[in-house]
Each structure stands twice: as C-alpha cells, then as structure tokens.
KEMI-344967 format. One record per residue (C-alpha): residue number from 1; residue in three letters; y, z, x. Coordinates in steps of 0.05 Angstrom, whole numbers, plus 32768, in hexadecimal, padded with zeros to 4 digits. Layout:
N
     i    aa     py     pz     px
   NUM   ALA      Y      Z      X
...
This chain:
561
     i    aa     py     pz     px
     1   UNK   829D   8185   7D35
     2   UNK   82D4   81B7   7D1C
     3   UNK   8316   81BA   7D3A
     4   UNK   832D   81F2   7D60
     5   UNK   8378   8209   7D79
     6   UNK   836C   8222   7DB6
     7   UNK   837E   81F4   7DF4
     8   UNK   8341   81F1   7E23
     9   UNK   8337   81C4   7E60
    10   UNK   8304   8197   7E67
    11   UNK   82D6   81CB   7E97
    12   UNK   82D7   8201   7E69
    13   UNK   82C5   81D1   7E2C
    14   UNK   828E   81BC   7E4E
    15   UNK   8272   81FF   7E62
    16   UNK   8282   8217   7E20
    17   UNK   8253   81E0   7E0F
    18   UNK   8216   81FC   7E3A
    19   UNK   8222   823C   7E12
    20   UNK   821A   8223   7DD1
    21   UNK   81DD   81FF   7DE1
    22   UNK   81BA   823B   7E07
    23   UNK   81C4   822F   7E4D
    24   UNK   81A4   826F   7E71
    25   UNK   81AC   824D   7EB8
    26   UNK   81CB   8214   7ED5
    27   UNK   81C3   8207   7F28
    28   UNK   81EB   81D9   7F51
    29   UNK   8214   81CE   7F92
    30   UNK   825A   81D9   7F8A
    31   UNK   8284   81A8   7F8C
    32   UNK   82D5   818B   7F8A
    33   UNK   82C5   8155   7F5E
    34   UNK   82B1   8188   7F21
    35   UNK   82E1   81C1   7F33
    36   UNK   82F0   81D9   7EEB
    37   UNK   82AD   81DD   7ECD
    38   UNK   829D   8208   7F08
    39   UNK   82DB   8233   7EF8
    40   UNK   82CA   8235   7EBA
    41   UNK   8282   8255   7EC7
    42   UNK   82A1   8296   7EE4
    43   UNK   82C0   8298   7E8C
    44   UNK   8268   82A6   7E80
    45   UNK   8251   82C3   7EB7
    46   UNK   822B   82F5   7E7D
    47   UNK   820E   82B2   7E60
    48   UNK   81FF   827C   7E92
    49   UNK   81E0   828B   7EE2
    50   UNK   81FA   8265   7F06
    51   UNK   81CF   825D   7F3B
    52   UNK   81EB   8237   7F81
    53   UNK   81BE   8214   7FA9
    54   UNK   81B8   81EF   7FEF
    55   UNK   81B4   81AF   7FE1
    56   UNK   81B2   8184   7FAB
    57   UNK   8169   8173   7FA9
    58   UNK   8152   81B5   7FA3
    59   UNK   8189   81BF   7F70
    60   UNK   8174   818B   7F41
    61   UNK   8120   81A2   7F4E
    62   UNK   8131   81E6   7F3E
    63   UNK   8152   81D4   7EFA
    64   UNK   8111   819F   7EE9
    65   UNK   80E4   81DA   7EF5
    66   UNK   8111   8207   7ECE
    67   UNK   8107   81CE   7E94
    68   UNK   80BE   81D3   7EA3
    69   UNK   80C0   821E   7E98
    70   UNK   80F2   8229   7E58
    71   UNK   80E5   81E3   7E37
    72   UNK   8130   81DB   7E2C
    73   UNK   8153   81AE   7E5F
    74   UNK   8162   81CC   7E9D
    75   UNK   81A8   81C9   7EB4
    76   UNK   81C8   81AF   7EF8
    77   UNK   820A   819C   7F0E
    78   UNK   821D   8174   7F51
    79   UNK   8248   8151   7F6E
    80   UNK   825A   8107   7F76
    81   UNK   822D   80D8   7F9F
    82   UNK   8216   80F9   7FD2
    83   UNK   81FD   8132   7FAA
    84   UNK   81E5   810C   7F70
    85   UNK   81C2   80E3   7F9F
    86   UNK   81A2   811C   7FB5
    87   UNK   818F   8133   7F6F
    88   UNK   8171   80F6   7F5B
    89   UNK   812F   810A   7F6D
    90   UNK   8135   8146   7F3F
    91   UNK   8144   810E   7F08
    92   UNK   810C   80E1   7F1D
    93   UNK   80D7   811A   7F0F
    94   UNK   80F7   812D   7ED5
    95   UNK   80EF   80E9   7EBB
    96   UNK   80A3   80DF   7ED4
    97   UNK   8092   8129   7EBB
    98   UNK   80C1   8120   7E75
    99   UNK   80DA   8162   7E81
   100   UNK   8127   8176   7E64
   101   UNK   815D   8175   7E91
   102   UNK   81A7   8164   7E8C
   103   UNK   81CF   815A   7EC5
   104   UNK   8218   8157   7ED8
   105   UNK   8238   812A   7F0A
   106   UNK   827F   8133   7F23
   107   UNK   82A8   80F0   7F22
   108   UNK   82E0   80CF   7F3E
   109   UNK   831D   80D2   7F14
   110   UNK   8321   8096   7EDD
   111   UNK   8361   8077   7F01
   112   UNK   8342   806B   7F3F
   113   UNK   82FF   804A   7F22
   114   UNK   82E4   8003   7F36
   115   UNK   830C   800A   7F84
   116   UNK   82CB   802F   7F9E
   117   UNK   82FB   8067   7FAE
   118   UNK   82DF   80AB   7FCE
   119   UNK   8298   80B2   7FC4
   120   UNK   8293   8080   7F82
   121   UNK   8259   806F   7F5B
   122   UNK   8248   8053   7F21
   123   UNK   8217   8087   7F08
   124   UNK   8200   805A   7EC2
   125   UNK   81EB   8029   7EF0
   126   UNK   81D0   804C   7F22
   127   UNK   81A2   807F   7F03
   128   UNK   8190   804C   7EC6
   129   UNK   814A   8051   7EE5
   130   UNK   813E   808E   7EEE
   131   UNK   815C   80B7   7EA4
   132   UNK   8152   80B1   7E5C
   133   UNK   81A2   80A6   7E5E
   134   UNK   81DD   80AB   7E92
   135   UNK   821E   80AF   7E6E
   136   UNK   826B   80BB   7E88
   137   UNK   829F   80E5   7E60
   138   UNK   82DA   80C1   7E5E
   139   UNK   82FC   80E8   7E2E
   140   UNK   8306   8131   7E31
   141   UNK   8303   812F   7DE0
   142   UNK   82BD   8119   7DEF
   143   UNK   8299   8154   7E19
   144   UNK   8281   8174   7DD5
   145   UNK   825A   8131   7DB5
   146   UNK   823F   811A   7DFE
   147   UNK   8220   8160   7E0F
   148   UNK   8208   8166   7DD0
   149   UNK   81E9   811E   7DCF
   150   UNK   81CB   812E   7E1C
   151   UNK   81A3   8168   7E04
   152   UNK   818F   8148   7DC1
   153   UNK   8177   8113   7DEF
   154   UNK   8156   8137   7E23
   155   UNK   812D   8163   7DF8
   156   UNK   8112   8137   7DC4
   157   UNK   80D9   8100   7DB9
   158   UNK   80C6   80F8   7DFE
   159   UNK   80F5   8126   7E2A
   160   UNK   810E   8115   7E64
   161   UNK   8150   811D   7E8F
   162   UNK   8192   8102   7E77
   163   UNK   81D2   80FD   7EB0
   164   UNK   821D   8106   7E9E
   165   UNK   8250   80F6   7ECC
   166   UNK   828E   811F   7EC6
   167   UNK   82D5   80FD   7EDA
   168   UNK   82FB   8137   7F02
   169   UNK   833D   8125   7EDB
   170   UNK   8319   8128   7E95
   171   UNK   82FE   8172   7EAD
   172   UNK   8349   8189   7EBB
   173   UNK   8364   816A   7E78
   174   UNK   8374   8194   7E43
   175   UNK   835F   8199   7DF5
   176   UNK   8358   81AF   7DB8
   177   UNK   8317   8196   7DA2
   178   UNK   82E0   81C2   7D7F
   179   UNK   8299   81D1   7D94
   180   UNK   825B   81AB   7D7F
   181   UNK   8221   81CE   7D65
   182   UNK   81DC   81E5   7D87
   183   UNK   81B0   81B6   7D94
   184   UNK   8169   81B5   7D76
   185   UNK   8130   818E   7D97
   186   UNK   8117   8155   7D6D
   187   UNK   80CC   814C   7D66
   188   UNK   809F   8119   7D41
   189   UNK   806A   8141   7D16
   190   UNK   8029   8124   7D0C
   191   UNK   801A   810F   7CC2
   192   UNK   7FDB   812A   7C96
   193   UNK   7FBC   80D8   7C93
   194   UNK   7FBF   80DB   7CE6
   195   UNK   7FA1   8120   7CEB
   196   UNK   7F65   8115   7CAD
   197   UNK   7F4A   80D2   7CE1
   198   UNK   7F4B   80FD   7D22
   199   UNK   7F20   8126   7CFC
   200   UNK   7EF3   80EC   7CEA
   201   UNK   7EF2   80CD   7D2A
   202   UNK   7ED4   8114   7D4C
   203   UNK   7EA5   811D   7D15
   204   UNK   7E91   80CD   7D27
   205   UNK   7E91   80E7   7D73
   206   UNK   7E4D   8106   7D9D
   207   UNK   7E73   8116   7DDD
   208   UNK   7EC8   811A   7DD4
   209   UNK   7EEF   8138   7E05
   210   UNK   7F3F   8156   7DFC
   211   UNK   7F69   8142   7E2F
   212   UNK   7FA8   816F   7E28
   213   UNK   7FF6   815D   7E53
   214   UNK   8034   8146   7E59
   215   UNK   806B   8175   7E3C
   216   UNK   8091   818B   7DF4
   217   UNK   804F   81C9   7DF4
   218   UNK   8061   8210   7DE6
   219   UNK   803E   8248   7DEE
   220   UNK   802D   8249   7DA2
   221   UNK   8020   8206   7DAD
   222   UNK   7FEC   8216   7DE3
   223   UNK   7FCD   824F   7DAE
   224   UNK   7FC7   821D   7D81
   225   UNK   7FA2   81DC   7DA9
   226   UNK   7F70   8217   7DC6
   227   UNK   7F5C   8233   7D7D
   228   UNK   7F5B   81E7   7D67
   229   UNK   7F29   81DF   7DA6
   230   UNK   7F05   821C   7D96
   231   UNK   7EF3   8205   7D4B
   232   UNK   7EDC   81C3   7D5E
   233   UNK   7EC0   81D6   7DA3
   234   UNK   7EDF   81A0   7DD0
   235   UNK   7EDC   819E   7E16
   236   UNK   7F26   81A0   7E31
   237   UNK   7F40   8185   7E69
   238   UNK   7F81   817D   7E89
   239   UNK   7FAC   8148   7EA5
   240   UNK   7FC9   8144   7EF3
   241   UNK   7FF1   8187   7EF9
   242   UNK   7FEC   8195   7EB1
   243   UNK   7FBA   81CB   7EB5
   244   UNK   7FDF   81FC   7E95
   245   UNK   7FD8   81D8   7E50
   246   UNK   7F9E   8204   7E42
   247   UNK   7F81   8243   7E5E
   248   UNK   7F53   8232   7E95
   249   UNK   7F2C   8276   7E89
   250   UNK   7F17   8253   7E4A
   251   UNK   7ED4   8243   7E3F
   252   UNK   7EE2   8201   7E1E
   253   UNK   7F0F   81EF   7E65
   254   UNK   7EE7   81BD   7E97
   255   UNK   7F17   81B0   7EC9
   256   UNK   7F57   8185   7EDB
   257   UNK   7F56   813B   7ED2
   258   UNK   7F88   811D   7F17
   259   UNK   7F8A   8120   7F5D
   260   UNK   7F37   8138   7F7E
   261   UNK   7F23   813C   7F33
   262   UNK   7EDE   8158   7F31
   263   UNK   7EAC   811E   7F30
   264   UNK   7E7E   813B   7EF9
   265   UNK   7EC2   8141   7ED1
   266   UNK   7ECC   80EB   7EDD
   267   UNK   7E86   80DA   7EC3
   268   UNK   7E93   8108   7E8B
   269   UNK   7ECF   80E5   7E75
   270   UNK   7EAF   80A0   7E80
   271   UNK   7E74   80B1   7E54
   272   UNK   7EA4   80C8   7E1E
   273   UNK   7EA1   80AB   7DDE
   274   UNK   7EE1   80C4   7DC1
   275   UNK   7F1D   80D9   7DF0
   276   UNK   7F4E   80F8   7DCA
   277   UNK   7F8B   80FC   7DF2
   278   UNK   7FC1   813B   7DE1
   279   UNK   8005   8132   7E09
   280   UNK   7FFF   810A   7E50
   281   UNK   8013   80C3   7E53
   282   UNK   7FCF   80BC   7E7D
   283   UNK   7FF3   80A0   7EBA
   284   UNK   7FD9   8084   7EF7
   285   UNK   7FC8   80CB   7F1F
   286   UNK   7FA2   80E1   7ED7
   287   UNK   7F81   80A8   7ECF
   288   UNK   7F67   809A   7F12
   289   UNK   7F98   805E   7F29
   290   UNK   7F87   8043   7EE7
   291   UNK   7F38   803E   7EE7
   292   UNK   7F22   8074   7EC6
   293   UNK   7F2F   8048   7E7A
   294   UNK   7F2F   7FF9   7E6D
   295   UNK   7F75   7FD9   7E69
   296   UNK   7F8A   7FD1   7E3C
   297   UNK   7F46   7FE1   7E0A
   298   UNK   7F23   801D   7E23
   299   UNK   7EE2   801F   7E1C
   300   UNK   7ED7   8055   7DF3
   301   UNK   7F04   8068   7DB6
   302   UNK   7F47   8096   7DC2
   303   UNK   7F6F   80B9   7DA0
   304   UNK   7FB6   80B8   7DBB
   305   UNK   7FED   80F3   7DB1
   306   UNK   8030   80F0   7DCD
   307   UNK   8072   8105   7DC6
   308   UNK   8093   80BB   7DD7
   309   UNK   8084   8087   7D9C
   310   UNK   8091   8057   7DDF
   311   UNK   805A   8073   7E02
   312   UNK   8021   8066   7DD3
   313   UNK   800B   8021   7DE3
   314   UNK   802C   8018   7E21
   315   UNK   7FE7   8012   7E4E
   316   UNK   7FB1   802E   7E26
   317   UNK   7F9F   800D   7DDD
   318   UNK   7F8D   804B   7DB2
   319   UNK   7F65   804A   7D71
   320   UNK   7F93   8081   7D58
   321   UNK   7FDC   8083   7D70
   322   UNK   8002   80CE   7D59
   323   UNK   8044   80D3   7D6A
   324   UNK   8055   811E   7D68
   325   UNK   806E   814B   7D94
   326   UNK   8036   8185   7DAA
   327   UNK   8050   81B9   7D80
   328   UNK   804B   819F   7D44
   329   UNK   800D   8178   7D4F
   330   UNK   7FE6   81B4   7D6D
   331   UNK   7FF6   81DD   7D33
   332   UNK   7FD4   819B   7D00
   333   UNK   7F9B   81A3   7D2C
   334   UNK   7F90   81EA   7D2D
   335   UNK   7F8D   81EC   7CDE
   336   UNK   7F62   81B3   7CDE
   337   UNK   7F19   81C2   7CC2
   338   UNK   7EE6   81C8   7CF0
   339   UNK   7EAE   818C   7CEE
   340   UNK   7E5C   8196   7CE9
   341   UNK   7E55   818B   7D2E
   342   UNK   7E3B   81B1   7D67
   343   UNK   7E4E   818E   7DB4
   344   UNK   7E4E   81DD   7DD1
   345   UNK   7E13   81C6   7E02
   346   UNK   7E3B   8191   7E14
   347   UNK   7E79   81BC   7E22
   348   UNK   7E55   81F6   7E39
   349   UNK   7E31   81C9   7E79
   350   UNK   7E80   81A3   7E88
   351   UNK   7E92   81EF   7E8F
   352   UNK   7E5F   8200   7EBA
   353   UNK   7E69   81C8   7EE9
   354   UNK   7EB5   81D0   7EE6
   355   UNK   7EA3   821C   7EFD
   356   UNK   7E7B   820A   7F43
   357   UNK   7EB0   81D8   7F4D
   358   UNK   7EE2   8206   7F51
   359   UNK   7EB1   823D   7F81
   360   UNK   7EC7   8238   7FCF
   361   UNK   7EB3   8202   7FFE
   362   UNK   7EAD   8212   8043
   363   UNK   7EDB   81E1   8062
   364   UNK   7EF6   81E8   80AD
   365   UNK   7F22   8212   80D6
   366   UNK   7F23   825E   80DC
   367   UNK   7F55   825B   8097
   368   UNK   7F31   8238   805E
   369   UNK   7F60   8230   8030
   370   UNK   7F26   8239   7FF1
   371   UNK   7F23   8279   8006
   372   UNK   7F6E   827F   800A
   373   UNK   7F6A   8267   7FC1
   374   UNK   7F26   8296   7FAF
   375   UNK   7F53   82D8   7FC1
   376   UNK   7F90   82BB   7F9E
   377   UNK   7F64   82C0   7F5D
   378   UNK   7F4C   82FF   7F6E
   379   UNK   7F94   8321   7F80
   380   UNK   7FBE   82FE   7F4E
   381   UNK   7FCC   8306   7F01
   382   UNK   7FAE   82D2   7EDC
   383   UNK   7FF5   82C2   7EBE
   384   UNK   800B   82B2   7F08
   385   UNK   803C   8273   7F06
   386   UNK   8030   8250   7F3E
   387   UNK   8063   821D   7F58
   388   UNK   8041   81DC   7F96
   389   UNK   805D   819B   7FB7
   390   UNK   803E   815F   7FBA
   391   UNK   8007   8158   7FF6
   392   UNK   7FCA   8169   8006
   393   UNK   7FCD   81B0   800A
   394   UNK   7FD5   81B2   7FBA
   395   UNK   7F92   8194   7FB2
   396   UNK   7F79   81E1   7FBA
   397   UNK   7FA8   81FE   7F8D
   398   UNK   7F90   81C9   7F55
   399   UNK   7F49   81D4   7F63
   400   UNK   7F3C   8221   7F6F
   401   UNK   7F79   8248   7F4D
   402   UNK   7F74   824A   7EFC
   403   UNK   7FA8   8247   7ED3
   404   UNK   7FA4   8285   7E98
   405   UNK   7FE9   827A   7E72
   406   UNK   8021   8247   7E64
   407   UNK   8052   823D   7E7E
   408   UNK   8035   8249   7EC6
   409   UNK   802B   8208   7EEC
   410   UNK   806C   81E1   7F12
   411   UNK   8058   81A4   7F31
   412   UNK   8074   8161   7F35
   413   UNK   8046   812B   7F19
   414   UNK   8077   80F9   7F36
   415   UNK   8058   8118   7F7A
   416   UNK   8099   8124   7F9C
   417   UNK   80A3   8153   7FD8
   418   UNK   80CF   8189   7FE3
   419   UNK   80BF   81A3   7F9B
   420   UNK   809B   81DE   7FA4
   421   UNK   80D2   820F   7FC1
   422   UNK   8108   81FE   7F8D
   423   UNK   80D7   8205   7F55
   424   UNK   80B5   8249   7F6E
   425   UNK   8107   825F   7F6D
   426   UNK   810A   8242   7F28
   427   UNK   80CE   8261   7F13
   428   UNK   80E3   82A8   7F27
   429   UNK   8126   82A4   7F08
   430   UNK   8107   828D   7EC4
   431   UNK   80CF   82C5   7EC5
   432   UNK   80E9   82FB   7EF2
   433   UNK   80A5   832B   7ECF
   434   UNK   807A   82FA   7EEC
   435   UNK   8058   82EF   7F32
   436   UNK   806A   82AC   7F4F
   437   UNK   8046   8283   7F83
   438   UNK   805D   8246   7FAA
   439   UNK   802E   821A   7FD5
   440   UNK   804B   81E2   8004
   441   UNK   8034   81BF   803F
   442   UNK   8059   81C4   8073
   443   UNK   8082   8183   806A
   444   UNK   8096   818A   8027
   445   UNK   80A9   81D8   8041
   446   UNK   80DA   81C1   8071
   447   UNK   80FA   818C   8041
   448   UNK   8117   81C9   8012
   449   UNK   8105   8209   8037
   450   UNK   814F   8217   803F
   451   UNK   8152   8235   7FFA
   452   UNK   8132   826C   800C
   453   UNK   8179   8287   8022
   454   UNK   8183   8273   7FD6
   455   UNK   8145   829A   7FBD
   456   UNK   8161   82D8   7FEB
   457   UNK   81A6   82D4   7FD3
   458   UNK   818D   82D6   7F84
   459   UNK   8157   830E   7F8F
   460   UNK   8126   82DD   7F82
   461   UNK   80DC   82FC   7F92
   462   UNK   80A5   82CE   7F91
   463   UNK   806C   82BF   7FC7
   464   UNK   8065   827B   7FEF
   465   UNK   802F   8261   8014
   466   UNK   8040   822B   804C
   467   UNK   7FFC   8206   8055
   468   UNK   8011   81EF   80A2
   469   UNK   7FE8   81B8   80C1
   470   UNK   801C   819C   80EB
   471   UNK   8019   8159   80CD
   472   UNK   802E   8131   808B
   473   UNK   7FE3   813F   8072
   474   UNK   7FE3   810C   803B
   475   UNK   7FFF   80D2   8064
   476   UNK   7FCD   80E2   809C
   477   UNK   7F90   80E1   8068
   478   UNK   7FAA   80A3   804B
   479   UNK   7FB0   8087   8099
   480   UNK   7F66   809B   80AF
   481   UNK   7F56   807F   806F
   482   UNK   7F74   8032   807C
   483   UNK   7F81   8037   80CE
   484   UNK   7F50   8068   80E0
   485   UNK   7F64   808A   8122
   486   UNK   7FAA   8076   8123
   487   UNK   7FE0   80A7   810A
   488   UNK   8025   808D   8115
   489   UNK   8059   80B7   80F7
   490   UNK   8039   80F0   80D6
   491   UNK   8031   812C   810E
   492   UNK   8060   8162   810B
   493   UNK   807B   8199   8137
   494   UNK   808E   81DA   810C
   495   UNK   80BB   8215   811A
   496   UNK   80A2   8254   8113
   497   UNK   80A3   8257   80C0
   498   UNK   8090   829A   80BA
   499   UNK   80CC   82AC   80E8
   500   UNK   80F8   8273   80C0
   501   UNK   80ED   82A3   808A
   502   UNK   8101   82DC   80A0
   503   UNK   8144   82C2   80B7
   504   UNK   815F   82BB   806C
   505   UNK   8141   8303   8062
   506   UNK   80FE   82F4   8047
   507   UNK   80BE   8312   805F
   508   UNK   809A   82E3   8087
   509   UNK   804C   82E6   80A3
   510   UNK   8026   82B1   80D0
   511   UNK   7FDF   82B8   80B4
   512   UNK   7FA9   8291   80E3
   513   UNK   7F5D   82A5   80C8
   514   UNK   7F36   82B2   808C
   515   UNK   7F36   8302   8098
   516   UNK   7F88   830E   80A0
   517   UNK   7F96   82EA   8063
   518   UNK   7F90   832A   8034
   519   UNK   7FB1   8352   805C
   520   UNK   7FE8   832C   8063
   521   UNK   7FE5   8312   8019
   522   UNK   7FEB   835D   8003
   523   UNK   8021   836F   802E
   524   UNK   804F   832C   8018
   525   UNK   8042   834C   7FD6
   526   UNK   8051   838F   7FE5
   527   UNK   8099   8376   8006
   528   UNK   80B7   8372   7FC1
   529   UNK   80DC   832E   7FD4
   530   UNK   80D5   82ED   7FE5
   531   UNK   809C   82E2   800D
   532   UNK   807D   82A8   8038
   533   UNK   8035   82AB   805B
   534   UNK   802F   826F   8087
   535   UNK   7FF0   8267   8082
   536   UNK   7FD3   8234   80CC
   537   UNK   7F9C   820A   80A9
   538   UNK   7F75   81DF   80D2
   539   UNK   7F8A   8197   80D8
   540   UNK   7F3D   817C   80CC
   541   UNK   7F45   81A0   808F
   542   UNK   7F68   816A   8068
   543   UNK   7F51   8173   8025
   544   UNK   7F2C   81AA   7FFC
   545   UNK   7EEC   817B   7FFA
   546   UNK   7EEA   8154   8040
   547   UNK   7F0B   8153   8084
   548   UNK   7F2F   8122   80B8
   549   UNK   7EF5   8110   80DA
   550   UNK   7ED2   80F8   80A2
   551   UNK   7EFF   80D2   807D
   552   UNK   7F0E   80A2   80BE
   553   UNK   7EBE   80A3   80C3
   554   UNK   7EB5   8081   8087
   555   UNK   7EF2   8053   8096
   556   UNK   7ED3   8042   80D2
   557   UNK   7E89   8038   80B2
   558   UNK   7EA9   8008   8082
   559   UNK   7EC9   7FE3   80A8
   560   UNK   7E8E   7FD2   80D8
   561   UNK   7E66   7FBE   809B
C-alpha cells in the first residue's frame, strides 16, 4: 500500500475501497451501526448506486443475483443482527451457487464487545457455515488489506460470498492510510498434458455427453465451450438452473439436467460412456438425489472440470480431475483439434427428443401455464433474462422457455424462496437494454413482493408473473405424495396481487384463461414499467407434467399394494 496525507475516516476509506475495485452498485438497508460508510456514499454518487431496499433479505438476493449477472462480487451492506440475520439467506445461496458477493455488517463498538450489548453478535462464528470467510476490522489502518483480501477471495478458485463486519467506532476513526490496488480474479488454467487426455478419452468414447455449470463463465467463455462443442459434435446439456451455460437454440443443446429432467435425457446420461463434466459440482438436484452416477466410482468414465481444487473428488471419483476456472479451460478446448469421429446421429436424435419435450402439454385449468410459457417464446427476445423462485411454478419456466444468451438465467440452486423479485430488480439494474422476466408462485411472491415499491422508486421496468394457486404448491405435492389427502399447513388466502401492485405504482393485471393472457401480456409490455400479471392457475395443475389428483392416486395405489 502507499501512504497518503490526507486524513479520511474509516467510512470513506472503505467506500473509497469499493471504487477502486469497481463497485457499480452496492444495495442495503440503512442503518446506525454503519453511519459513515453510508455518508460516505453520497462522496460517489457518480460511481457507486446505491440502491436501498426493504428488507434485508431481498437486499442481500439482489446483490447474489447482481454477482450472477456481472461475475464480480455483488455488494451489500446491513446492519447488525437483525439485518444480517436477515441477509443470511442471500449468503447461503451465494455459497451453494459459488457466486461473488462481499458483504458488510455494522458492529458494535470494540469497547463494549463480549457483554452482549445492543444487538451483539459474533459474526465469525456465526456465519462460519455459510461464507468462504467472515472477518472483523478491528483496525481502521486495516479497511484497505481486508477489502482487498474479501474480493480476492470472493472471486477466485471457487467463488463464493465472503462477510465483513464493520465496528461503528473503527468507521468514525480517522487516518492516513493509502489505498490498495484493484483486485484481479484468480483462476486455475488447465495445463496442455490435462487437455491432450480429454482428447483421448472422447476419441476412446462412442456416446459422450458435455455437461456444462456452476459459475467463473463469460460470455467469451460461452463462445468458446459452443465452438469446442461444435468441432467435436457433443451433445450439451446443462445443470439445475444452469441453462444459460450454452445457447439452448443450439443444435448440439438436449435439455436441462435437475428438477422434471426429461426422461429420455436420464437414460441418455446413464448409457454414457464418457461424461465429461465442465463447471457444476454435480450436486444433489443435478444429479438426481445422487442416483444418477455410482458413489463414489461411476460407472462410466468422467471427466471432471471445476473451478474449486476442493471440489474434485469430493463425491464423484473422476478419471480426469482439471482444476481450471471456465474461461481459461473453454478457450484450451476450443483450440483443441477435432477427433475422427462422427456421434451427429447420436446428437441429432437427443435434440429431437429434447425439442417435443419442450412442445405444450395440455394440463388443467382454463390457464395452462405451457401455453403461458409457448407465447413467452413467441413474444420475447431470445436474450430475455429471466429471473424464478423456488416452487413448482418454475418447473415451466425450466422446461418450455429457452435460454439464447449468457448471462440470462437467475435462480437459486440452493432452492430458496423469495428470490425471484429481488433478482428480476437486480437483473434490470445490471441490463437496463434488456427485457426482464420474473416468475414466482404465489408464496415465494408474498415473502419479498414489497420491493416492488423498491423496483418503482429506481425506475426499474421488468415483467413478473405471479403463478397463484393459493397454496405452498411444492409442500402440497410433496404431502399428496407421503400423506395423500391430508394438507396441513400449505393453503393460502391471497390479496388481490394484481391490485398489490398497483399500490407501489406498478401496472398490475389478474389474468384467469388461456385467451386473455396475450392481451394482457402485451399491454404489461406496452406500460413501460414494472409490470405484474397474476396469472390464477388451477390448483390440480401442480406440475408441468402431472396434476394433484394423480400424484395422491399413485400414493394411494402404493400403499394398498
């Protein structure tokens, strides 16, 4: 670090901080315990957003999402326990989708530490499980070196989100230390022995297939894994809300490996005789509550790529381990020579099949959410980012919309609610050229739906779909599916979202059958703003592939047997 004369407090040193490192936006909830870094934002108001949210959950979503979308660490500030309590989920999904984030906890002052004075916590203790690293400045002649350490840390090998708690009094100290350099993201690199026997083992191979997630891809990165696809004529798929990874208008692109994967997809994988795996961790949604390969020796050879040198091993044995980040291994594979070998029958029928998947199903109910998802495709730009909760009524976006570009999909894998809104904000304020689109049941809408008096206040326009069913769909499957007929817990009785909506200022529409749905879809669009269609599905309708009835059917069948 260099020295510097000038006398700053420990608020503005830390902001400075978020400059030098290329902080765009940072969102939080104000508070008392972290009152001169939040003076000290109105200093670069022409640098930093700062954008002020509702609550502290939505804060901390909306800066994993905006980590999702830049693929720098998304910035949030709150305030002691209660509100990092509240932001903890945020952290939790940034951990289980390794996405960057960095965020800032106000702290008691150090002389009153260890007395469990007002609102007290122990933050390395308490988030220890849930981020790469939780640190505390103690010293306002540290700010510099622990900033730069929590991006360094968030960004590289395997990212993930890092916590810093901020001691008020070391905020309103003053000093004279310098500023700490940029930070640069630091990525493993595949070597030239790794990449010469991946090319071996697929000319060994008669049916491989590229599975393609987790995070550290780029755009160029993306151009680079679909020529490398292209030359060698792999079938691609993607892992659980991943599907962005590779265009799904590609002709090499069967489908999404996770939650209602296409069965045809499953066998295909099974009968696999080389898996080479580009990015996800292959967790428990991916790989099918861990069925879909032997622990821990599949049993058929893989090839295993990842970001995290921790990660390869961890479950799955692979015959060839690359620790790389995706940039710099999808640019290795792209100049890799192509082999003698021709599996385009192969690919070309996974295609086909992956295309009648994704045609409509007739499913129940005068609003069939397929064809919801059928006009979506047909209204939309194919570079549409499209933001959706966990639940049941994401199972259509997964299946019927495709994704055309990266970045474009925000989801959490860790399958938390109350994600959707924050992150179809997030995603608006990261591509304002773009068109968003949020889809949320109707319990995960009411968790966060407040900031949409956020979304108004920033002149945020995006459109979100509230799939309304009146119940916690997923929990109610999952209940016909183990008590069949019994439903304790999981019905609902909803406000009017529509007019929710357009209380904050946002257009709102109650859309009820198949034919109103364009209508009211074109004139959401046409309202230049934030929009929400609620959209009143049928409760029968609880997936995109059966219904109510016939889920506790089958419960009921087996358990006569």
């Amino acid at each position: 670090m260099s020295s510097g004369s000038n006398l700053r407090n420990g608020g503005k040193v830390l902001i400075d901080q978020l400059v030098i490192h290329g902080v765009e936006r940072a969102f939080c909830v104000p508070g008392e315990s972290y009152l001169a870094a939040l003076d000290a934002f109105a200093d670069v108001e022409d640098k930093i957003q700062l954008i002020t949210c509702r609550h502290e959950g939505p804060a901390a979503n909306m800066a994993e999402a905006d980590g999702k979308m830049t693929g720098k660490p998304g910035v949030c500030f709150v305030t002691r326990a209660p509100g990092a309590c509240h932001a903890t989920i945020g952290l939790h999904t940034a951990y289980q989708d390794s996405t960057p984030m960095v965020v800032f906890i106000g702290q008691i002052a150090r002389d009153m530490e260890d007395r469990e004075a007002f609102q007290e916590v122990d933050y390395r203790r308490f988030l220890d499980q849930v981020t790469k690293w939780t640190g505390q400045i103690n010293s306002v002649d540290r700010i510099p070196e622990m900033v730069s350490h929590a991006f360094y840390l968030a960004a590289s090998g395997r990212p993930g989100p890092v916590a810093l708690a901020l001691p008020e009094d070391v905020l309103m100290e003053m000093t004279g230390i310098g500023d700490a350099k940029p930070y640069e993201a630091v990525q493993a690199y595949p070597g030239p022995d790794d990449m010469a026997r991946m090319r071996d083992m697929l000319a060994a191979a008669e049916r491989p297939v590229m599975m393609l997630g987790g995070t550290t891809w780029s755009a160029d990165a993306v151009a680079d894994i679909q020529k490398f696809a292209e030359n060698f004529d792999l079938p691609v798929t993607c892992a659980f809300r991943n599907q962005d990874r590779f265009n799904n208008y590609h002709p090499n692109y069967i489908g999404e490996t996770g939650i209602g994967c296409n069965p045809k997809l499953l066998e295909r994988l099974k009968r696999s005789d080389l898996l080479l795996l580009v990015g996800p961790r292959l967790g428990e949604i991916t790989s099918q509550g861990y069925t879909l390969l032997n622990i821990p020796n599949p049993q058929m050879p893989i090839i295993h790529v990842h970001s995290g040198a921790e990660e390869l091993g961890r479950v799955y044995r692979p015959d060839l381990a690359i620790n790389s980040g995706m940039t710099g291994f999808a640019a290795a594979a792209a100049a890799l020579q192509p082999i003698d070998k021709d599996w385009s029958e192969r690919t070309h029928d996974a295609r086909a099949e992956y295309e009648a998947y994704i045609e409509p199903e007739t499913n129940v109910g005068d609003l069939d959410m397929a064809n919801v998802m059928a006009l979506l495709r047909e209204k939309l730009p194919t570079d549409t980012i499209v933001a959706n909760d966990a639940g049941n009524a994401a199972g259509w976006v997964h299946r019927f919309f495709p994704y055309g570009a990266y970045p474009s999909q925000l989801g959490p894998t860790s399958g938390a609610m109350a994600y959707c809104v924050p992150a179809t904000i997030a995603g608006a304020l990261a591509a304002p050229g773009r068109q968003i689109l949020g889809v949320v049941g109707d319990g995960g809408f009411l968790m966060s739906g407040t900031e949409i008096a956020t979304a108004i206040h920033y002149g945020v326009k995006a459109l979100l779909l509230v799939v309304n069913n009146n119940m916690y769909g997923t929990i109610r499957m999952h209940q016909e599916r183990e008590f069949p007929g019994r439903k304790p817990g999981t019905d609902l009785t909803n406000p009017d979202i529509a007019a929710f909506a357009q209380s904050f200022g946002a257009f709102g529409e109650v859309v009820t059958k198949d034919e109103d749905f364009e209508g009211a879809l074109d004139r959401a669009l046409a309202s230049d703003r934030f929009a929400v269609l609620e959209l009143r599905v049928d409760p029968e309708a609880i997936t995109s592939k059966t219904t109510l009835t016939r889920i506790r059917e089958t419960a009921l069948s087996k358990s006569a047997v």
